[in-house]
N, C-alpha and C positions, 0 to 999 in steps of 0.2 A: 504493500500500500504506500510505503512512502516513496518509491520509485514513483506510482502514480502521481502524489502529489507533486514531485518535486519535477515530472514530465510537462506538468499541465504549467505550475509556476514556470519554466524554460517556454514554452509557447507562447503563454500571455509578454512573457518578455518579448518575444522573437516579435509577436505582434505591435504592441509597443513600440519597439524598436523599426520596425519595420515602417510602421504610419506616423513616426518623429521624424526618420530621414529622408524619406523615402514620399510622401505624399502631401508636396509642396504644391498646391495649388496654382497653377500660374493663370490661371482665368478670372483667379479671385482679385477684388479689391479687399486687400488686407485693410481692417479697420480696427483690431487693436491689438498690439504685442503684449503692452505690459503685466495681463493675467495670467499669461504663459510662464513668466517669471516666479510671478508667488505662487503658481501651482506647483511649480519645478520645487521650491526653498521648501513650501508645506508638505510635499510627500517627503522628500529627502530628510528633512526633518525627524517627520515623522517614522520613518522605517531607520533611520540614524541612533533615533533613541531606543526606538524599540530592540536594535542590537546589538548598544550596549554591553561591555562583555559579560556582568553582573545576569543581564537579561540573558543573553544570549545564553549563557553556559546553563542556564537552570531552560529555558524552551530545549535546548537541543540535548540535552541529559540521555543517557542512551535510557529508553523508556518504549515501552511499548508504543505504538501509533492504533490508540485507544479510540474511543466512540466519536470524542469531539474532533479529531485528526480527519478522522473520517468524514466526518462530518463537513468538516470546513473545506476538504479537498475538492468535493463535490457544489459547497457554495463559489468555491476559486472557479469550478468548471461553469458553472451557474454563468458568473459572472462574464469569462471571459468570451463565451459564449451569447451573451446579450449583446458586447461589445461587439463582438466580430457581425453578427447578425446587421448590428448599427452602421459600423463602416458601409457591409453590403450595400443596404438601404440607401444609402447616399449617394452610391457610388464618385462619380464625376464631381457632387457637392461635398466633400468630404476633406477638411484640409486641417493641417496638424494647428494653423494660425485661425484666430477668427475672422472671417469675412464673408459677404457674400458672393456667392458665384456670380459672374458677370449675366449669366444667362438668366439670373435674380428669380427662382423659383423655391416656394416653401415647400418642402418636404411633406407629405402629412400618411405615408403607405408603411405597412407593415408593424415596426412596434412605434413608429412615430405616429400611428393612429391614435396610440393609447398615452404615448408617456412623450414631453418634449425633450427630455435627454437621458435618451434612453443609453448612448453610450459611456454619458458618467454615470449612469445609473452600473451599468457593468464595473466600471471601475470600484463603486462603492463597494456593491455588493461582492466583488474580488480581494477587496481589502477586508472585507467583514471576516470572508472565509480564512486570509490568512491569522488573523483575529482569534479565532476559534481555533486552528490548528497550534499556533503557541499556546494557549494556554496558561501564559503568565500574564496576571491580571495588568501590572502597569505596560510592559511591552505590549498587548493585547489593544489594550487602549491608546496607546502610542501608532503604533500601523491602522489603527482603524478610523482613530478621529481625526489627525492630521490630512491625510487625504480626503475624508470626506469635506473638511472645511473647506480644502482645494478646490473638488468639484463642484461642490454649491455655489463656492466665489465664479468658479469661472462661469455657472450656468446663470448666473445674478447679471452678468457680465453681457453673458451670449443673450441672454434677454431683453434689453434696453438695445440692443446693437441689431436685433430680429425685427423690436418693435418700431424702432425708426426705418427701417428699411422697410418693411412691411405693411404699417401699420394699424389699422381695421380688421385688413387680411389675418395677423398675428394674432389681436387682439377675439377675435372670433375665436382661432386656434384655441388659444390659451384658456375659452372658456370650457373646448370642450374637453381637455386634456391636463393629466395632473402633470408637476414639472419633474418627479423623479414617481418611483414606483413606489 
C-alpha cells in the first residue's frame, strides 16, 4: 500500500509539474501574476513545516500503513483525479497564470457544471489526503491548511478577474454553482 501511495503522490507531482512548465498559455491575456507567488510561499510553507525533522521522523516511523494511510491515499487519488478531470475540461482555457483566453469563453461543462474551481478543489482535497496519511496532528495540519488558504486566495482572486471579464454572464454562473465542493 505504501508503494501505492507514494505512486499516486509521484503523478500528482508529474502533473503539477507538468501544467507549471509546460502549459503556458500564449493566447491568454495574462491578468494577474502576483497570487501565483503567495500560493507558491503558502504551500511551501506549508508542506516545509509539516516536514520538519521532529514531524517528519514520528509520520515516517516505520509503522504499519494503517486505516487512515489508506485512507488518505485514496483521498490523494480522489483528488488528483478531480484535478486532472479539471485540466481536461479546459482544455485550450487552461493556463498555469491567471487570464482569460483571448477566445474569452466561460467554461461551465463537466465538473465546472457543479463547482467553479473545481481544480483547486483537487488540490485541496489532495492535500486533505496527505493530511490523513501523516497522521501527526501538527504536520497534518500544516500540509493541509496552508495550501488550502493558497487555493481559496487564489480562487478569491480568479473570481473578481472572471467577474470583470464576464460579468452578468459570471455572475449568473456563480448563482448557480458552489465555489469549491
Amino acid at each position: 500500500m505504501r508503494h501505492l501511495f507514494w505512486g499516486i503522490v509521484f503523478a500528482w507531482w508529474v502533473l503539477d509539474f507538468y501544467l507549471l512548465i509546460f502549459k503556458r498559455n500564449h493566447e491568454q491575456k495574462v491578468a494577474e501574476k502576483k497570487s501565483k507567488f503567495i500560493v507558491t510561499l503558502l504551500i511551501f510553507t506549508g508542506v516545509g513545516l509539516a516536514l520538519i525533522p521532529e514531524s517528519f521522523r514520528a509520520v515516517w516511523r516505520h509503522r504499519e500503513f494503517g486505516a487512515f494511510q489508506i485512507a488518505g491515499t485514496f483521498v490523494i487519488l480522489a483528488g488528483v483525479t478531480i484535478r486532472f478531470l479539471s485540466v481536461l475540461t479546459l482544455g485550450k482555457h487552461f493556463a498555469r497564470d491567471l487570464g482569460v483566453h483571448r477566445e474569452k469563453e466561460l467554461v461551465t461543462t463537466g465538473l465546472y457544471s457543479r463547482v467553479r474551481h473545481p481544480s483547486y478543489t483537487g488540490e485541496i482535497i489532495s492535500f486533505l489526503g496527505v493530511g490523513l496519511v501523516f497522521q501527526h496532528f501538527p504536520a497534518s495540519l500544516f500540509i493541509t491548511i496552508f495550501p488550502a488558504a493558497a487555493f481559496v486566495y487564489r480562487a478569491i482572486v480568479e473570481e473578481k478577474m472572471l467577474l470583470e471579464e464576464f460579468g452578468s454572464e459570471y455572475e449568473e454562473y456563480r448563482k448557480k454553482t458552489r465555489m469549491f465542493i
